[in-house]
BAFI-3210 file (N, C-alpha, C; in Angstrom, 3 decimals, decimal comma, padded with zeros to 6 digits):
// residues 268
n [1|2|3|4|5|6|7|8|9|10|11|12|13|14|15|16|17|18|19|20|21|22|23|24|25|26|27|28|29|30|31|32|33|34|35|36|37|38|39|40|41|42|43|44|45|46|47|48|49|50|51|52|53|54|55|56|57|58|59|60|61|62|63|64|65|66|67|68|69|70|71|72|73|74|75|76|77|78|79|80|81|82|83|84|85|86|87|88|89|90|91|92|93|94|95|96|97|98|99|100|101|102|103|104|105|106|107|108|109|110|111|112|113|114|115|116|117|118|119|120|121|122|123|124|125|126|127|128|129|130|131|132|133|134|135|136|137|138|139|140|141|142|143|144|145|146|147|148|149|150|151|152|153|154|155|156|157|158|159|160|161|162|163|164|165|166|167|168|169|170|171|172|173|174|175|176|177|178|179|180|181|182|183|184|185|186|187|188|189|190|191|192|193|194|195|196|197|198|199|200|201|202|203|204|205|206|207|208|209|210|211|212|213|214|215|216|217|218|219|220|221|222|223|224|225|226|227|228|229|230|231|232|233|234|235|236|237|238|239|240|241|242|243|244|245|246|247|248|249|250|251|252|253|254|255|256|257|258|259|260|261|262|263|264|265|266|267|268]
n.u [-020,374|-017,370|-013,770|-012,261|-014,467|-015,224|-012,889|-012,880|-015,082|-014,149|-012,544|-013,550|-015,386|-013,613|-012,467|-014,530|-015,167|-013,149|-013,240|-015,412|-014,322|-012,694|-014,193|-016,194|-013,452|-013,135|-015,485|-015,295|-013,315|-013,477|-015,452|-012,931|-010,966|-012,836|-013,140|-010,754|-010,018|-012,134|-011,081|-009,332|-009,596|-011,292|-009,110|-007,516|-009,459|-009,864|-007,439|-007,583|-009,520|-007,998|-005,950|-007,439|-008,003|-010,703|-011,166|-013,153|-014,318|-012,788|-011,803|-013,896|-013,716|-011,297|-012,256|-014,352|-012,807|-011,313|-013,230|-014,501|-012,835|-010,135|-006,510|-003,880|-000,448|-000,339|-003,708|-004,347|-002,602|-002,892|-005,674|-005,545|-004,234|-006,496|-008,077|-006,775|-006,268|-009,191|-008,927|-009,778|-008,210|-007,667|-008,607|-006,898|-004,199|-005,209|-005,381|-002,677|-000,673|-002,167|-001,086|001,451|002,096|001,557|004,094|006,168|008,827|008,994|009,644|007,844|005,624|006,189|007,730|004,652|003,204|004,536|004,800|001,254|001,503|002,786|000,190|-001,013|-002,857|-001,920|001,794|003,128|005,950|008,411|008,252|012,076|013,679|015,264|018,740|019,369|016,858|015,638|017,309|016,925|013,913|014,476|015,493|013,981|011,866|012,513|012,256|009,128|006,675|005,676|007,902|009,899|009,500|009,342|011,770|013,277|012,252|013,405|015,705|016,643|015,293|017,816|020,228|019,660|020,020|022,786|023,923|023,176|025,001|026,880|027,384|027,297|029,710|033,033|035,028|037,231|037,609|035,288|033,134|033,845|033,301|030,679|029,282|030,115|028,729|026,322|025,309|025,504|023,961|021,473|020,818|020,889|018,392|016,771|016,868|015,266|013,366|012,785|013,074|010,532|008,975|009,232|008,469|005,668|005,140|005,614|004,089|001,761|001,696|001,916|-000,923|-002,733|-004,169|-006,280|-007,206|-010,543|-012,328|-012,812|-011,697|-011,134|-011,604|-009,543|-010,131|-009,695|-010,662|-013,029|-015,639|-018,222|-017,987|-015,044|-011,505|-010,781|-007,959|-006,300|-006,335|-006,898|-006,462|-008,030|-006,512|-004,083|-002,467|-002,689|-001,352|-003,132|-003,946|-005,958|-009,383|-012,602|-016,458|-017,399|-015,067|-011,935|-008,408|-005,994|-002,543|-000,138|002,099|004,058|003,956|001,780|-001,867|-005,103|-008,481|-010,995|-013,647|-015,468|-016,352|-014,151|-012,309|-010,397|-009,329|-006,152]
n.v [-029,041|-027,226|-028,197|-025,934|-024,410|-025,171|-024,766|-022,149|-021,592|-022,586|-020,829|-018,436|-019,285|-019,493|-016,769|-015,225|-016,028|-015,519|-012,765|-012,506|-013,100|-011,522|-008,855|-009,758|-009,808|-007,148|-005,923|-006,712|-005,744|-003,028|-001,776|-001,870|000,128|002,056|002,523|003,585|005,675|007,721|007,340|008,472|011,523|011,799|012,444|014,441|016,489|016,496|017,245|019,931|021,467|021,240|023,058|025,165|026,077|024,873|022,171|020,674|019,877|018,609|016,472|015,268|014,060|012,744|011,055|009,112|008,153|005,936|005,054|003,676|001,442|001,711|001,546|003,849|005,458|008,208|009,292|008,531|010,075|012,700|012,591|012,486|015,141|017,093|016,019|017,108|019,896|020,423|020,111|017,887|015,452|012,987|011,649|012,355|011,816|008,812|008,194|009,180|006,966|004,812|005,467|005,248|002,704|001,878|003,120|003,146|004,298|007,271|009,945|012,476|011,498|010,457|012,539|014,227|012,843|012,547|015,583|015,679|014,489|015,634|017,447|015,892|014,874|013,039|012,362|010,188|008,283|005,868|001,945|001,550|000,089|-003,182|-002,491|-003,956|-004,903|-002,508|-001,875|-003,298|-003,077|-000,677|-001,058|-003,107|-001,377|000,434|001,159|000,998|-002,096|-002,387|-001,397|-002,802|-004,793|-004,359|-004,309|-006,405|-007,967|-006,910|-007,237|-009,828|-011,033|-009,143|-010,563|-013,174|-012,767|-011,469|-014,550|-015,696|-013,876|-014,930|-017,875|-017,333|-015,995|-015,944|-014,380|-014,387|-012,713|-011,368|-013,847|-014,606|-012,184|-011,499|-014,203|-013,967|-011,693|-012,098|-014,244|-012,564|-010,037|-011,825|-012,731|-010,354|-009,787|-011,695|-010,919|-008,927|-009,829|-011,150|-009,220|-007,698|-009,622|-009,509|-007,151|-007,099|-008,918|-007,661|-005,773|-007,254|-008,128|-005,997|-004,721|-002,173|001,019|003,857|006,178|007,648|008,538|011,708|011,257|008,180|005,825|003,215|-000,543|-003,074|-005,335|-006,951|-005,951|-003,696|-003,835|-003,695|-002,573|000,975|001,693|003,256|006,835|007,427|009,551|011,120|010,732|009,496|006,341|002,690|-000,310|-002,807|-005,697|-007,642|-008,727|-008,422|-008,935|-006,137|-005,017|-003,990|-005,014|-002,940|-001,769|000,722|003,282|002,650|000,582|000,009|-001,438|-002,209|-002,626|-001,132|000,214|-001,009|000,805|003,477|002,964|003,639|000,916|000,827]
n.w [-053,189|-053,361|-052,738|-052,002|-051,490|-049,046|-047,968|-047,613|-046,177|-043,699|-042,733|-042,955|-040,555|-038,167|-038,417|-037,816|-035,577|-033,627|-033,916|-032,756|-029,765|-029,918|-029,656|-026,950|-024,884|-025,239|-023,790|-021,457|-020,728|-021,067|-018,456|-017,060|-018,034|-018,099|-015,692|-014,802|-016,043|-014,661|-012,260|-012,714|-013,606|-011,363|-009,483|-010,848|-010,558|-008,134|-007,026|-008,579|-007,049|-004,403|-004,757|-005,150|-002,689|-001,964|000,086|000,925|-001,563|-002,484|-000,707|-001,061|-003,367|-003,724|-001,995|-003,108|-005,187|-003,189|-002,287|-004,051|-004,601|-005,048|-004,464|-003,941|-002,790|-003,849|-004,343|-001,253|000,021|-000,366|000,225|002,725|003,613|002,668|004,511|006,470|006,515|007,013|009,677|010,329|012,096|012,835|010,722|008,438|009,460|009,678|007,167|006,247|006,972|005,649|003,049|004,128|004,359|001,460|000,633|002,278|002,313|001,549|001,688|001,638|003,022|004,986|006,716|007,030|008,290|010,901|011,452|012,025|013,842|015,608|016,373|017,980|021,188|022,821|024,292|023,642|024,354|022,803|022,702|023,430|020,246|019,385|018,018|016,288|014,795|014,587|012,612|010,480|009,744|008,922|006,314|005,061|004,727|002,822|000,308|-001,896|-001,552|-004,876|-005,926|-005,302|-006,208|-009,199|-009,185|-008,703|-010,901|-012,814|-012,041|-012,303|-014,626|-016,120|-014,972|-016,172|-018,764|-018,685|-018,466|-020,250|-022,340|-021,625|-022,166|-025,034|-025,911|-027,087|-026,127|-023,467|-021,046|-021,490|-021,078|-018,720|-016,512|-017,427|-016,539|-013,767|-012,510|-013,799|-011,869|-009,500|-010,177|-010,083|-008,003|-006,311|-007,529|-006,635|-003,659|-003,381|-003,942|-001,344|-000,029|-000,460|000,453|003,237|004,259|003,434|005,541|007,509|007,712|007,874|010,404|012,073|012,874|012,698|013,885|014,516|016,967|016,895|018,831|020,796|023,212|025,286|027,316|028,200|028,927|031,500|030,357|028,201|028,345|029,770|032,309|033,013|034,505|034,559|032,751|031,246|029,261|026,242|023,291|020,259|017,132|018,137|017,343|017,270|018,484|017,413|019,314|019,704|018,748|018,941|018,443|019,266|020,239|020,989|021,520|022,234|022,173|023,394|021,936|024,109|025,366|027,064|027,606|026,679|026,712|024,207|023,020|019,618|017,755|018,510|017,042|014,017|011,392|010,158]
ca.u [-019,546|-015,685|-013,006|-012,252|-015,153|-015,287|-011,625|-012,926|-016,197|-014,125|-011,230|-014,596|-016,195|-012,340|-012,526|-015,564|-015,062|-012,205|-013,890|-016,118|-013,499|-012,448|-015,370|-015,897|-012,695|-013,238|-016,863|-014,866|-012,039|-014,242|-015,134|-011,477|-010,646|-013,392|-012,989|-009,488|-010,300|-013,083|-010,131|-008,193|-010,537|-011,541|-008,466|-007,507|-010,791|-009,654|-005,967|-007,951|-010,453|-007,067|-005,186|-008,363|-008,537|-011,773|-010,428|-013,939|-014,569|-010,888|-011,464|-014,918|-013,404|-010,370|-012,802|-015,174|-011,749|-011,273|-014,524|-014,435|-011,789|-009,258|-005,633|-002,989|-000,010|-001,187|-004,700|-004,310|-001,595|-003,811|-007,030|-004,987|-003,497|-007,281|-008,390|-005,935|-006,654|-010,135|-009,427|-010,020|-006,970|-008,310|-008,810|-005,382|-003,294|-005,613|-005,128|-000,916|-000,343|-002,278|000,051|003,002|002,187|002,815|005,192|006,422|009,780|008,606|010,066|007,016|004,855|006,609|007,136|003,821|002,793|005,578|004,249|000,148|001,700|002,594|-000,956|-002,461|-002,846|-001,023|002,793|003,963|007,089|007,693|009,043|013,021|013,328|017,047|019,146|019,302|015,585|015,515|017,758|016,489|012,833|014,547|015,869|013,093|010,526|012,878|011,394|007,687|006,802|005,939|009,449|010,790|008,832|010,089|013,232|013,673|012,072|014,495|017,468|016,182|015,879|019,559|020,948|020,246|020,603|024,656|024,347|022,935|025,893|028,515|027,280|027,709|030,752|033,963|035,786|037,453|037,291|033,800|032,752|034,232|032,563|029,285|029,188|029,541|027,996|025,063|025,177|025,482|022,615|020,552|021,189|020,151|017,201|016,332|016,871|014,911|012,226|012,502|012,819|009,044|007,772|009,644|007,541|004,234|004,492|005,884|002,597|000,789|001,893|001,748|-002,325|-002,618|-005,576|-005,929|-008,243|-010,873|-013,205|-012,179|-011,138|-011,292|-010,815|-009,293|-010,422|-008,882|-011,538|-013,868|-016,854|-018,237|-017,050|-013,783|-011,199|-010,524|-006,890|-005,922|-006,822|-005,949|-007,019|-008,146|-005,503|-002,758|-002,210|-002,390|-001,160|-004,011|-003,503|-007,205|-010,263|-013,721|-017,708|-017,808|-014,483|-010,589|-007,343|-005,360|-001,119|000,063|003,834|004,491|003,902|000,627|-002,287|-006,393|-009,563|-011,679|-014,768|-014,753|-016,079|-013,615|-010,486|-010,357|-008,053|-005,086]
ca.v [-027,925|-027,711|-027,804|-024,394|-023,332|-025,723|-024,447|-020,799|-021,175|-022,890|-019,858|-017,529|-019,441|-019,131|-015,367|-014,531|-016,529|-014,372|-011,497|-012,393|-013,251|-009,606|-008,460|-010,354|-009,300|-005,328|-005,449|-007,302|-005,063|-001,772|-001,272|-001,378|001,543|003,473|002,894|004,484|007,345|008,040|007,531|009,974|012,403|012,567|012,985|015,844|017,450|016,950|018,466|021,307|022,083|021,515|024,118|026,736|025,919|023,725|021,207|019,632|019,440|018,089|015,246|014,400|013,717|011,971|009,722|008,782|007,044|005,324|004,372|003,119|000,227|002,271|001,994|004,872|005,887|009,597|009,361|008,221|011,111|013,805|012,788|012,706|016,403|017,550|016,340|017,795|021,182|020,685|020,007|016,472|015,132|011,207|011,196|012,951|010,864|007,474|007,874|009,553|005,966|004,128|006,174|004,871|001,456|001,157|003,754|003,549|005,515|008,450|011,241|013,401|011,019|010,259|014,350|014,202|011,736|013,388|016,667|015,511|013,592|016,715|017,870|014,615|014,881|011,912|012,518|009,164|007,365|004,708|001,563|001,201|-001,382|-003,479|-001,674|-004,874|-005,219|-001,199|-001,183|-004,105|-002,706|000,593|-001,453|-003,580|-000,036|001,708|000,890|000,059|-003,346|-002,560|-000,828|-004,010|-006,161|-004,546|-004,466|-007,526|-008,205|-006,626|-007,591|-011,333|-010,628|-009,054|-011,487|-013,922|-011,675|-012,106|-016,023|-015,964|-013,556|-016,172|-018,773|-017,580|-015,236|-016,509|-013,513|-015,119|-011,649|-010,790|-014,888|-014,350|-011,548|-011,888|-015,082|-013,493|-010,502|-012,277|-014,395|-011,412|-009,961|-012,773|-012,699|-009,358|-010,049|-012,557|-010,026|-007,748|-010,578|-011,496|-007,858|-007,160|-010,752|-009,578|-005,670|-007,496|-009,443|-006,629|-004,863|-008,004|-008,264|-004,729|-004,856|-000,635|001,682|005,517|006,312|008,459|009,692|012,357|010,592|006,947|004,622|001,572|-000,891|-004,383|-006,154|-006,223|-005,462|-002,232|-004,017|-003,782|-001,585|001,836|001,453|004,596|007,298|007,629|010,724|011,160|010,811|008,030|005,357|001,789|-001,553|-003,538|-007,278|-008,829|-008,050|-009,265|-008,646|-005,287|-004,533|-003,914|-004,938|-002,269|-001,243|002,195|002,543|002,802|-001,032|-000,256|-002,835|-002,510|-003,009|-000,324|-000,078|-000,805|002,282|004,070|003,192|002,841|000,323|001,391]
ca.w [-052,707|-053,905|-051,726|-052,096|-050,733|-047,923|-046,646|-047,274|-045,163|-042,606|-042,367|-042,351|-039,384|-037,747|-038,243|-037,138|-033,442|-033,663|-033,880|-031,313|-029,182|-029,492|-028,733|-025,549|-024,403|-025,004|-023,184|-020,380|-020,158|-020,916|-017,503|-015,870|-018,556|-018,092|-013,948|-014,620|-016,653|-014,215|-011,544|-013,097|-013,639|-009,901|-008,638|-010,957|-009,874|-006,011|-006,727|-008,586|-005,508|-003,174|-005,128|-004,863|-001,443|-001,830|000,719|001,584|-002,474|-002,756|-000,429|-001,621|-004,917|-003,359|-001,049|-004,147|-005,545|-002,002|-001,536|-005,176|-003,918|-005,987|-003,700|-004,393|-001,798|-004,025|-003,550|-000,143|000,853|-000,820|000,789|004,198|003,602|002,653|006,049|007,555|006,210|007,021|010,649|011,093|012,653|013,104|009,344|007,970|010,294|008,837|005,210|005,793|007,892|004,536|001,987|004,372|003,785|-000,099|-000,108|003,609|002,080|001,009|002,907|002,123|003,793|006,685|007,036|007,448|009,264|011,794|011,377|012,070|015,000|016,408|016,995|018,576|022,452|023,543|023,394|023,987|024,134|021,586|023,354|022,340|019,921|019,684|016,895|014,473|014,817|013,747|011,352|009,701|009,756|007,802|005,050|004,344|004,779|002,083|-000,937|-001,600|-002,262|-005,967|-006,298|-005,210|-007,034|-010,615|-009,339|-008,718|-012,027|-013,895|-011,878|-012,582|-016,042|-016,618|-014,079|-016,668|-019,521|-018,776|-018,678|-021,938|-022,943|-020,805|-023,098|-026,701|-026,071|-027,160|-025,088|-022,082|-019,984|-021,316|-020,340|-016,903|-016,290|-017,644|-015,699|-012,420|-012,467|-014,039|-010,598|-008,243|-010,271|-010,048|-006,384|-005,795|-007,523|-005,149|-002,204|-003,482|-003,384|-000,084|000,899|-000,486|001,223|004,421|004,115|003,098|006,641|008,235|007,902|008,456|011,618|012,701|012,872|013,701|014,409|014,769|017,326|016,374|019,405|021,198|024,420|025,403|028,499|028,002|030,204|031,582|029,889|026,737|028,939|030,349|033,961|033,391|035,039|033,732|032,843|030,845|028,539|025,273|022,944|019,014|016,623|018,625|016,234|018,390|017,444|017,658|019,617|019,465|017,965|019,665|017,848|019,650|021,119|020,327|022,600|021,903|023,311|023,131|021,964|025,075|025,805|028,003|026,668|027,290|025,753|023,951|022,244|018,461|016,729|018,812|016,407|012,550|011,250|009,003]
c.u [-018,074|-015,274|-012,875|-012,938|-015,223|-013,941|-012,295|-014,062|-015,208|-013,109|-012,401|-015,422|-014,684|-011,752|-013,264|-015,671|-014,243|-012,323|-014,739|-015,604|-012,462|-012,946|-015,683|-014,978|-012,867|-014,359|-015,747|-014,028|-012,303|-014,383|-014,315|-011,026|-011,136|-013,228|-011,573|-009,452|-011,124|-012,501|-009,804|-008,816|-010,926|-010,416|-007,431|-008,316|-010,125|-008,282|-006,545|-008,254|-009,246|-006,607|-005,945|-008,848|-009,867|-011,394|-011,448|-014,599|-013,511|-011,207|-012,932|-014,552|-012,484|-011,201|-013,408|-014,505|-011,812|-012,373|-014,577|-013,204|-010,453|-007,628|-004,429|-002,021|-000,260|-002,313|-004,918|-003,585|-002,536|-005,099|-006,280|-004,555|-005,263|-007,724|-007,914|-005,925|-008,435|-010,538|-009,711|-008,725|-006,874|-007,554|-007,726|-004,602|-003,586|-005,060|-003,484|-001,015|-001,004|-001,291|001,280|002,801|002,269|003,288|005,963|008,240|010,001|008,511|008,551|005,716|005,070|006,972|005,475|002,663|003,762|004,636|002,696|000,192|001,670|001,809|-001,488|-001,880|-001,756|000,264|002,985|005,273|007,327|008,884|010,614|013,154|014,507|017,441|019,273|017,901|015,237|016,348|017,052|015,133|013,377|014,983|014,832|011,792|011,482|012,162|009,706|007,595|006,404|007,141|010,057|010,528|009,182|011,923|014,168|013,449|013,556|015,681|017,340|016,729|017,079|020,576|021,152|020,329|021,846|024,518|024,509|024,239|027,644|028,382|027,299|028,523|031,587|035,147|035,923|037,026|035,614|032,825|032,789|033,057|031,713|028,538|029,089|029,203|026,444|024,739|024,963|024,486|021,146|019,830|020,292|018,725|015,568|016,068|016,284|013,225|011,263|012,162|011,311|008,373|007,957|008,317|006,337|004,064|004,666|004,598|001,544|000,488|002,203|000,404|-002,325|-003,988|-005,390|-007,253|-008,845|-012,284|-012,404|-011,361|-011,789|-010,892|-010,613|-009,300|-009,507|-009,812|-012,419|-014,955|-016,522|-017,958|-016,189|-013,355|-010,788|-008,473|-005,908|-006,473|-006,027|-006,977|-007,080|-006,565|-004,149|-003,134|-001,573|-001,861|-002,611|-003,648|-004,770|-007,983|-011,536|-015,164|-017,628|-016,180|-012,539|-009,341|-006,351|-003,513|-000,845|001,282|004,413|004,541|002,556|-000,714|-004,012|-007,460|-010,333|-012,999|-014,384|-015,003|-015,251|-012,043|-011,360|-009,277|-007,344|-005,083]
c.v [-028,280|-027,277|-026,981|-023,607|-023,706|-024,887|-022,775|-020,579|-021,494|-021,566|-018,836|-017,654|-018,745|-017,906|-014,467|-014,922|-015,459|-013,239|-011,086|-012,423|-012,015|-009,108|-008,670|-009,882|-007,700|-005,394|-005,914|-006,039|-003,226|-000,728|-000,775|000,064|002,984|003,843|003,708|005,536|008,210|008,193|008,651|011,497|013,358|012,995|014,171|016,724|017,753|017,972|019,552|022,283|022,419|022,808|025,481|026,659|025,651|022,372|020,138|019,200|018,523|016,738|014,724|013,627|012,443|010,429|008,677|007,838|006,069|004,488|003,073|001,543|000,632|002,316|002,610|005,395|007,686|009,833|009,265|009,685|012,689|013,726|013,001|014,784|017,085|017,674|017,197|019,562|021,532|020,444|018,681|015,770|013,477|010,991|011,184|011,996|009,091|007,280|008,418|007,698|004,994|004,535|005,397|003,641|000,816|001,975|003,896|003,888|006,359|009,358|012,354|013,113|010,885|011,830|014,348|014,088|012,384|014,637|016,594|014,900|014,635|017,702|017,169|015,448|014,076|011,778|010,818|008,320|006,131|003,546|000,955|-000,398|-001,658|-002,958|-002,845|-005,009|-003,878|-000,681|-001,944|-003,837|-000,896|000,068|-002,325|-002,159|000,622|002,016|000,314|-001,551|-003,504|-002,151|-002,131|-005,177|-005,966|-004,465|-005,435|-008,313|-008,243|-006,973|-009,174|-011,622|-010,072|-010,054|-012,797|-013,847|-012,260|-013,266|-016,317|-015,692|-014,505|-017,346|-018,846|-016,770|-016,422|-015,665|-013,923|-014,223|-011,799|-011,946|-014,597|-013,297|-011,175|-012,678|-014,874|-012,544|-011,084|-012,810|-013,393|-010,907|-010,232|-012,899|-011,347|-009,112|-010,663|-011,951|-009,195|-008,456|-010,901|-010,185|-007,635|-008,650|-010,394|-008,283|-006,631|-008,136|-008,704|-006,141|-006,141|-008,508|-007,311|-004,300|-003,584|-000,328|002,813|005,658|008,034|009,039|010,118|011,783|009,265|006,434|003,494|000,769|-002,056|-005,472|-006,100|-005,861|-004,457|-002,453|-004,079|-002,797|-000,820|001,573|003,013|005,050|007,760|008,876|010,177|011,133|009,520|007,368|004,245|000,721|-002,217|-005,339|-008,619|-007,961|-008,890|-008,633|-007,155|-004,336|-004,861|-004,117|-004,707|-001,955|-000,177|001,662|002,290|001,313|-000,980|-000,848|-002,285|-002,444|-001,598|-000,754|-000,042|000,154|003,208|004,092|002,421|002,170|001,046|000,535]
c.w [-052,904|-052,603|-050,974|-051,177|-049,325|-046,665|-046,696|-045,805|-043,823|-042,113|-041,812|-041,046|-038,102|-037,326|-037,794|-035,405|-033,142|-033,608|-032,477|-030,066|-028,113|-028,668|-027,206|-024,813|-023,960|-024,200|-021,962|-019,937|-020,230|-019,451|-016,527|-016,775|-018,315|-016,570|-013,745|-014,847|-015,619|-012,748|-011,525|-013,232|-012,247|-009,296|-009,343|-010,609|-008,797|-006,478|-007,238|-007,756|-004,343|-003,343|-005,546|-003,349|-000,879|-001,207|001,254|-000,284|-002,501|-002,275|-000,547|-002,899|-004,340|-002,892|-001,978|-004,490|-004,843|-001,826|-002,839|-005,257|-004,500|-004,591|-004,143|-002,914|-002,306|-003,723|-002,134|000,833|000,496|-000,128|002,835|004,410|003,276|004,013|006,833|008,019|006,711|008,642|011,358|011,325|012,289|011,191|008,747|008,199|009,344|007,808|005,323|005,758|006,514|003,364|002,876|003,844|002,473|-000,261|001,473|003,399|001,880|002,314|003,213|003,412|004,659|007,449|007,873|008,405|010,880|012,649|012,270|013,705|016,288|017,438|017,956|020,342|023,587|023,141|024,283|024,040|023,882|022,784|022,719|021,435|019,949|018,011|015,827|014,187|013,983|012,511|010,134|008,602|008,285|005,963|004,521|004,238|003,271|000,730|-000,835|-002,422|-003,935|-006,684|-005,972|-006,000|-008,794|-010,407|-009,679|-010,138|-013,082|-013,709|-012,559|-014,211|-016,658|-016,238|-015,659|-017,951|-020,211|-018,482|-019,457|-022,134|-022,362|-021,917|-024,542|-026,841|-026,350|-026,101|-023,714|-020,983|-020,072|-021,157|-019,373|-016,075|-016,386|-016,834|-014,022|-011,634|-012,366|-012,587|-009,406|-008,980|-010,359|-008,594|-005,785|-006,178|-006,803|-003,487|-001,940|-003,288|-002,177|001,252|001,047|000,461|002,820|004,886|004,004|005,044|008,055|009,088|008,296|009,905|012,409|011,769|013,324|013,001|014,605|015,076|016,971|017,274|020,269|022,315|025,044|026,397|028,067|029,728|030,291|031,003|028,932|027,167|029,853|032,068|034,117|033,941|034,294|034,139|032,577|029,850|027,649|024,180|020,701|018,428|016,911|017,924|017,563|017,555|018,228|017,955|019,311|019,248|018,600|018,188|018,323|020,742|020,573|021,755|021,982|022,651|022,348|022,648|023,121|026,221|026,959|026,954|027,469|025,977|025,256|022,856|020,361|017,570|017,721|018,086|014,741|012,231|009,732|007,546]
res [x|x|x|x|x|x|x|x|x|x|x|x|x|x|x|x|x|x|x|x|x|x|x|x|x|x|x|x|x|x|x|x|x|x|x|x|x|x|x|x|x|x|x|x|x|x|x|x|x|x|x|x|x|x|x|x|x|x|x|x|x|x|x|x|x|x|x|x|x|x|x|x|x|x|x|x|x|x|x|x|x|x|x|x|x|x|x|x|x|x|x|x|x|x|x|x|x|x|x|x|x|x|x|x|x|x|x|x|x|x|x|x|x|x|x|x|x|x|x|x|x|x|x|x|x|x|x|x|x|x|x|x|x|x|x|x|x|x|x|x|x|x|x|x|x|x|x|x|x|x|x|x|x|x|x|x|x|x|x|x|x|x|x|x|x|x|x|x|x|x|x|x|x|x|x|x|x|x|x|x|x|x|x|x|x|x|x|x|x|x|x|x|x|x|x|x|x|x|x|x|x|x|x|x|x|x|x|x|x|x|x|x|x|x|x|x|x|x|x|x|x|x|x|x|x|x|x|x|x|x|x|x|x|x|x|x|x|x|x|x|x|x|x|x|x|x|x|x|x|x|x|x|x|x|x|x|x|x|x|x|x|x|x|x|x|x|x|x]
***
């Protein structure tokens, strides 16, 4: 066997792994395409059914996504606004309060969520919080954490962009100022970082619940011997403090604290 052929077979073995390689890949990556299309699909269906006032087709379609592990602050705000139309209060309220959380800036959502609040039973009073604690909480809520997360991208990336251009200019001004711009955009890159890690623990540490039978005693204890403390109604949204096999220790905004049963609240 000549050379020749030796280097050809070996380029042909080289091309064909390669091939296979492909292959492998597309069967792999097949299913996330077709789970998108098949995404997309349902939840033009649901906005169809919404917009013929099919509101229990609408959020079958919507849920299908949901159920499907699929997370969207659209899907999420659309299957909330179906409920809502269809009467179920619990549910609406659930899925706005999931839409706030990756988009917890979105005026329409928090409208909403406002709006839905309106209906529940329990008007409560939220307890005040201290104004650096609330303002703080508005500036890390403004953006969602994937808005912050290309932001920061890109500021990152221009930030050092203008270093590059600080380092092969000869232009004293357009050095200077390349140089510390690129810094201050490097910077804000960084802030925009810490903003989304600050939001991620935000929510991790506001554990909430939207109770969902009609009316509930909370007791002083996780057992049915505890004392009845107070009653709280469908719809209130709790923070949740502990979590037992069979039982939830729940506080209103209102800073009052007791135990309830656990299919009596879904978590957010």
């Amino acid at each position: 066997m000549t050379k020749q052929k030796i280097l050809s077979m070996k380029s042909k073995t080289k091309y064909n792994l390669l091939v296979r390689s492909f292959y492998l890949l597309a069967l792999m990556t097949l299913p996330l395409f077709s789970r998108a299309d098949e995404n997309s699909t349902l939840f033009d269906e649901g906005n169809a059914a919404f917009a013929k006032g099919q509101y229990q087709q609408a959020s079958e379609d919507y849920q299908k996504i949901v159920d499907g592990g699929y997370q969207s602050a659209a899907v999420f705000f659309n299957l909330g606004n179906a409920y809502y139309r269809l009467g179920d209060l619990p549910s609406s309220l659930l899925y706005y309060e999931k839409a706030h959380k990756l988009a917890p800036g979105d005026d329409d959502i928090n409208f909403n969520i406002h709006f839905a609040n309106a209906r529940t039973t329990d008007k409560l009073e939220q307890v005040p919080e201290f104004f650096v604690t609330k303002w703080w909480n508005s500036v890390i809520l403004f953006f969602s954490v994937s808005t912050l997360s290309v932001l920061s991208v890109l500021f990152v990336i221009g930030g050092f962009g203008l270093l590059i251009l600080y380092l092969f200019t000869n232009t004293f001004i357009v050095k200077r100022s390349s140089f510390y711009t690129g810094i201050v955009v490097i910077l804000a890159g960084l802030a925009f970082v810490f903003m989304a890690s600050q939001q991620e623990n935000y929510f991790n540490s506001h554990h909430q619940a939207i109770i969902f039978s009609s009316s509930v005693t909370a007791k002083s204890t996780p057992d049915a011997n505890g004392k009845p403390l107070f009653v709280v109604h469908e719809g209130t949204k709790v923070d949740v403090l502990r979590k037992t096999d069979n039982a939830l220790e729940v506080q209103l905004p209102n800073g009052n604290a007791g135990w309830i049963e656990l299919s009596d609240a879904k978590d957010i």
